[in-house]
C-alpha positions as CSV (number, residue, x, y, z in Angstrom):
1,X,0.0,0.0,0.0
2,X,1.3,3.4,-0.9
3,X,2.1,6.4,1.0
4,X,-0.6,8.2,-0.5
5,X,-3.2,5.6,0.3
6,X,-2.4,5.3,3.4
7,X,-2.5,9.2,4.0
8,X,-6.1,9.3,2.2
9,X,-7.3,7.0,4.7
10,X,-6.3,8.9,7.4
11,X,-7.5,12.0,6.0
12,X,-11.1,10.3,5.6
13,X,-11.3,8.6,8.9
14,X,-10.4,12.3,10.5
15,X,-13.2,13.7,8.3
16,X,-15.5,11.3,9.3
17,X,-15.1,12.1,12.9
18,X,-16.3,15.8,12.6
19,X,-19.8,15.6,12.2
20,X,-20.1,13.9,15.8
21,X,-17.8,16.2,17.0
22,X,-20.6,19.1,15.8
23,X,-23.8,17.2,16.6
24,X,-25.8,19.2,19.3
25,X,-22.9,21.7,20.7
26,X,-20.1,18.7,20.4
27,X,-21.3,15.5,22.1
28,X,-17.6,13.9,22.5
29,X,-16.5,15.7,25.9
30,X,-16.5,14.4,29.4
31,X,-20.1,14.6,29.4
32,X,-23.4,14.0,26.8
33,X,-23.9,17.3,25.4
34,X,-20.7,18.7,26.1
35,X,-18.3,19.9,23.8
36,X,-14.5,18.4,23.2
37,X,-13.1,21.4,25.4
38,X,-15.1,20.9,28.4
39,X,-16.8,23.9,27.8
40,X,-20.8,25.4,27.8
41,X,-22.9,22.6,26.4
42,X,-25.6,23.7,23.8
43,X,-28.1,22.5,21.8
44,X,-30.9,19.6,21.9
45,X,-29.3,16.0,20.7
46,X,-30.5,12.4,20.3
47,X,-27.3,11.2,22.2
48,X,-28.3,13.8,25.3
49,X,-32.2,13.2,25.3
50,X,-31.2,9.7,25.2
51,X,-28.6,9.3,28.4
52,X,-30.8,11.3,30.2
53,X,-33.7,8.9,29.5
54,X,-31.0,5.7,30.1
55,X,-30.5,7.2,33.3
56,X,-34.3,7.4,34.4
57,X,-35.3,3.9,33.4
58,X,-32.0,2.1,34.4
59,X,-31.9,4.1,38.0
60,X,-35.3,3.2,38.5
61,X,-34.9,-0.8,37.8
62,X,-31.7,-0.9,40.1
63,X,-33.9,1.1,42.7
64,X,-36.8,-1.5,42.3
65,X,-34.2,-4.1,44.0
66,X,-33.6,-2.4,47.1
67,X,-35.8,-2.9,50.1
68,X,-39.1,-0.4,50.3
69,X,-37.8,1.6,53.1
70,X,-34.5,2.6,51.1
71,X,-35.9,3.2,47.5
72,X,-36.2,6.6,47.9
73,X,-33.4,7.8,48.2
74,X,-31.9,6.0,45.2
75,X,-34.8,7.8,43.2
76,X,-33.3,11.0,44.7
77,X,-29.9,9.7,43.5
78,X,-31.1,8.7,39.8
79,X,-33.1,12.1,38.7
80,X,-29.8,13.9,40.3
81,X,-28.0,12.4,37.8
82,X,-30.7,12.8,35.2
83,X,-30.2,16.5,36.2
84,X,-26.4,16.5,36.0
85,X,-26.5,15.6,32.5
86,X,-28.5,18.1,31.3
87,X,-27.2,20.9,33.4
88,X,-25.9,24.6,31.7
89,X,-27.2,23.3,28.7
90,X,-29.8,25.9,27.8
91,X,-32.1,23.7,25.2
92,X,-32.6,21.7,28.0
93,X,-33.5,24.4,30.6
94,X,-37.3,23.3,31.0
95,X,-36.1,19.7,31.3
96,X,-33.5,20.4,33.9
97,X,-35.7,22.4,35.8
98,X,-38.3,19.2,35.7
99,X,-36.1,16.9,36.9
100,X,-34.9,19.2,39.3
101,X,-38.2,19.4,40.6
102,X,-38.6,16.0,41.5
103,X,-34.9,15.6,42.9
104,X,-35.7,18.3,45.4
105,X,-38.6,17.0,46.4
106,X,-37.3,13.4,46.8
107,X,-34.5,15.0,48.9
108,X,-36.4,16.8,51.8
109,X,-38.9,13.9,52.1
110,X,-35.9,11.7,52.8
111,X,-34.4,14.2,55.0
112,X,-37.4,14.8,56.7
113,X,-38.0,11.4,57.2
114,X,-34.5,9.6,57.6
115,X,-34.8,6.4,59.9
116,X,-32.0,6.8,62.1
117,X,-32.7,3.1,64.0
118,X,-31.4,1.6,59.8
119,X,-28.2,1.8,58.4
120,X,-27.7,2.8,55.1
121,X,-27.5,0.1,52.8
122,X,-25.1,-0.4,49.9
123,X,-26.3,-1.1,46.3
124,X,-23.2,-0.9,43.7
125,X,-21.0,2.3,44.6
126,X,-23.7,4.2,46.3
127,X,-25.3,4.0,49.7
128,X,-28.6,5.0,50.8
129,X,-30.1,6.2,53.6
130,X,-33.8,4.5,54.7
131,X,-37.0,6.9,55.3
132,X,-39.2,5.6,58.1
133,X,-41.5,2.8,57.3
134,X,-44.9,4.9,58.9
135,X,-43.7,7.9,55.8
136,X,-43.5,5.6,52.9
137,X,-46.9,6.4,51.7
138,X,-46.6,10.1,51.7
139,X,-43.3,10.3,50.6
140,X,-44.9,8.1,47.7
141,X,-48.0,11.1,46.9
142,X,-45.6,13.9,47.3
143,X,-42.9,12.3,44.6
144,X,-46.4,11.1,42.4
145,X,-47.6,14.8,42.8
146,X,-43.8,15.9,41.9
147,X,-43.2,13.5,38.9
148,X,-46.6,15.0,37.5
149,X,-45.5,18.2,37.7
150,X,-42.7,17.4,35.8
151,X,-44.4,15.6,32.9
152,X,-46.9,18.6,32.4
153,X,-43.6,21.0,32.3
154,X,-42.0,18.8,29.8
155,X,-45.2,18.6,27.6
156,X,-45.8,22.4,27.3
157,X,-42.1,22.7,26.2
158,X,-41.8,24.6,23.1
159,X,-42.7,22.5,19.6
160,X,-39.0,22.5,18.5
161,X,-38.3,20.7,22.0
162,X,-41.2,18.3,21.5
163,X,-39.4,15.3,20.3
164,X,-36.7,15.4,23.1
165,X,-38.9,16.4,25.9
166,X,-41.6,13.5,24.9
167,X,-39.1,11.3,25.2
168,X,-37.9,12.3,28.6
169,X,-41.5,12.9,30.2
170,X,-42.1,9.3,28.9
171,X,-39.2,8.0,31.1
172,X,-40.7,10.2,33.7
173,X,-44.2,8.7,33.4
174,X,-42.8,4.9,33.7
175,X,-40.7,6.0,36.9
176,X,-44.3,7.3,37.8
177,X,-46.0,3.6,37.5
178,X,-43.3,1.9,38.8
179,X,-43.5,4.3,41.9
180,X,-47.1,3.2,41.6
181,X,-46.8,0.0,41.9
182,X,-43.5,-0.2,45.0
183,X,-45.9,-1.9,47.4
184,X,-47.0,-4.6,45.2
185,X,-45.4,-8.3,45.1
186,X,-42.3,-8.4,44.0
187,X,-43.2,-10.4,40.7
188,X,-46.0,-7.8,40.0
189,X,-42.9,-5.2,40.3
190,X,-40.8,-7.1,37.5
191,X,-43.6,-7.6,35.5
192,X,-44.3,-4.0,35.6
193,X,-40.9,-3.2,34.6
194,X,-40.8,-5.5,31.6
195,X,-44.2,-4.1,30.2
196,X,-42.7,0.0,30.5
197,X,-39.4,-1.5,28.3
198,X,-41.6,-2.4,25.7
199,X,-43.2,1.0,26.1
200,X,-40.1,2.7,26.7
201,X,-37.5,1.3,24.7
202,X,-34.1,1.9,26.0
């Protein structure tokens, strides 16, 4: 193979590169959404709606395994991080502040609530804290009444935000029936969870 073949190739692989460098405000940093410098993300993107929607469903299936008392606060832990991802870029600004909403409502129920008679429990690299068993039922209403909220912000997003946002208040709605459904049997949970990931695909 000659030099010049070999310096074509290059030259096209490099080229090919670019347009994911571009798409919504440079997707290849440290972060969805942000660009290669590690500067001010921008800009609405499949890759960003997605991660954020990855985040909700995924969070809320690990959370599902955790005993009643401690769910909670991993479904503090998983809209934080569905928060994080979008957060400083301004496209998302009505769907940071959604998920916002329910984080901070998930995180003075818990605080209000903590159990201090149960230690925090382990699941992965995170622990978390347990909510008395007597406030599981209105810590359930106020994150239903907070998740609700969230959905109806996402929905009156502007039209050029609908695809995105639909997506994400879709995640936000199967967190919503799964939250729905905590006290149930544990095989009514799982087969809860597999009906939202046909409705939800990942």
């Amino acid at each position: 193979m000659s030099s010049k073949t070999i310096l074509a190739g290059l030259l096209a692989l490099i080229l090919s590169c670019v347009p994911a460098l571009a798409d919504g405000g440079g997707g290849g940093g440290s972060r969805d959404g942000m660009d290669s410098g590690g500067g001010q993300r921008s800009g609405l993107s499949s890759k960003a709606t997605q991660a954020v929607v990855k985040t909700l469903t995924s969070g809320f299936e690990r959370c599902g395994t955790l005993p009643q008392v401690y769910k909670f606060d991993c479904y503090r832990h998983t809209y934080k991080l569905a928060a994080q991802r979008l957060n400083g870029n301004q496209a998302y600004a009505e769907a940071y502040k959604a998920l916002v909403l329910v984080e901070e409502t998930l995180t003075t129920a818990v605080k209000q609530n903590l159990d201090p008679a149960q230690k925090p429990k382990r699941k992965g690299l995170n622990l978390y804290r347990a909510v008395k068993p007597a406030a599981v039922p209105q810590i359930k209403r106020q994150t239903e009444s907070a998740m609700k909220k969230a959905e109806t912000i996402l929905l009156r997003s502007p039209s050029n935000k609908q695809e995105h946002y639909t997506r994400i208040a879709q995640a936000v709605n199967s967190n919503k029936v799964l939250l729905r459904s905590a006290l149930l049997p544990g095989g009514m949970i799982r087969l809860a969870w597999s009906l939202l990931k046909v409705a939800v695909p990942a």
